[in-house]
C-alpha positions in Angstrom: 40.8 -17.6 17.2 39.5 -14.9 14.9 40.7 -14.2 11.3 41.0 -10.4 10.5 38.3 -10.3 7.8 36.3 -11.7 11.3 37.3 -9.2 12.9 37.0 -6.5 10.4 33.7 -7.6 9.3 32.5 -7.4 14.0 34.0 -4.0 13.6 31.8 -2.7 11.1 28.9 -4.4 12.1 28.9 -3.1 15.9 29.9 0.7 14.1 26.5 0.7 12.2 24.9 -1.2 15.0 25.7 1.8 17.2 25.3 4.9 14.8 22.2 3.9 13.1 19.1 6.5 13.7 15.6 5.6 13.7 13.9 7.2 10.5 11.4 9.8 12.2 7.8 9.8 11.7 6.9 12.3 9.3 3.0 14.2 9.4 1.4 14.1 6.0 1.3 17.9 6.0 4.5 18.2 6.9 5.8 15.9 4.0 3.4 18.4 1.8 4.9 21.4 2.6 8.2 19.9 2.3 7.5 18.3 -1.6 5.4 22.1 -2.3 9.0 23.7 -1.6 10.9 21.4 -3.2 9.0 21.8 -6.7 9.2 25.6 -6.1 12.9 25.2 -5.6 13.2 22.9 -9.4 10.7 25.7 -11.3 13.1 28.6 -10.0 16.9 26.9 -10.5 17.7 27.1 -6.5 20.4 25.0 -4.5 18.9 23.6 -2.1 19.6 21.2 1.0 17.9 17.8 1.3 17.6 15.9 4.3 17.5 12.2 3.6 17.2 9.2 5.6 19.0 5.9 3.8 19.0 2.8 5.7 20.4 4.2 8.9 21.4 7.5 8.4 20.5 10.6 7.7 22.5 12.2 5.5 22.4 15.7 3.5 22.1 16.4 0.5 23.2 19.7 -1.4 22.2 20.4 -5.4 19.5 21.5 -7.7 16.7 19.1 -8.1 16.6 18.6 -12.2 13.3 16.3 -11.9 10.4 15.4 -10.1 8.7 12.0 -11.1 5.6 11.8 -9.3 4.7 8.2 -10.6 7.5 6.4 -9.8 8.0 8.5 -6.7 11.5 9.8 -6.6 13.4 13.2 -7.7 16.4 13.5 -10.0 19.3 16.3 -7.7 22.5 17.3 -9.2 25.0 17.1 -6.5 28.0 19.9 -6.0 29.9 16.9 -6.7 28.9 17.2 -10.2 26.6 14.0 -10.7 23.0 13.2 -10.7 21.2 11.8 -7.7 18.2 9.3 -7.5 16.2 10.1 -4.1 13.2 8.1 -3.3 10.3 10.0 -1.7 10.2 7.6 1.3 13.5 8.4 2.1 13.1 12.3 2.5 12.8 14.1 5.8 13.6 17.4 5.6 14.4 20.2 2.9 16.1 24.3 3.6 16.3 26.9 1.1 20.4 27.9 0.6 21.2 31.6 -0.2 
């Protein structure tokens, strides 16, 4: 016999288990081009959409990137839901211009 936070806890497990994605290789001059447009996009004020991969999903991202720190590797977004985002570079895959 099962208790319900069992159960619960089997539920969620075999959810992830079967929607998590593989994080996708990325070329270095790919991940270049990508970073190049996403300082053009924090010097000229543009929304933008970010692709990123967290644990084992990709998710998007839509804001302004506000910062860039290129030290401790990560960029600073404000989010249309009105707060600021943390993003490590590791965890970026993709990036699109919105008009």
């Amino acid at each position: 016999m099962m208790m319900p936070e069992h159960v619960a806890m089997l539920k969620d497990y075999l959810k992830n288990e079967y929607e998590a994605e593989e994080k996708p290789i990325m070329d270095e001059q790919v991940m270049e081009q990508i970073f190049m447009s996403i300082e053009e996009s924090c010097e000229q004020h543009q929304t933008i959409d970010l692709h990123v991969h967290e644990k084992i999903k990709r998710e998007k991202i839509r804001g302004r990137v506000t910062y860039i720190h290129f030290l401790d590797r990560y960029i600073l977004m404000d989010t249309e839901q009105l707060f600021k985002r943390k993003i490590k570079f590791e965890d970026v895959v993709g990036m699109e211009f919105v008009e």
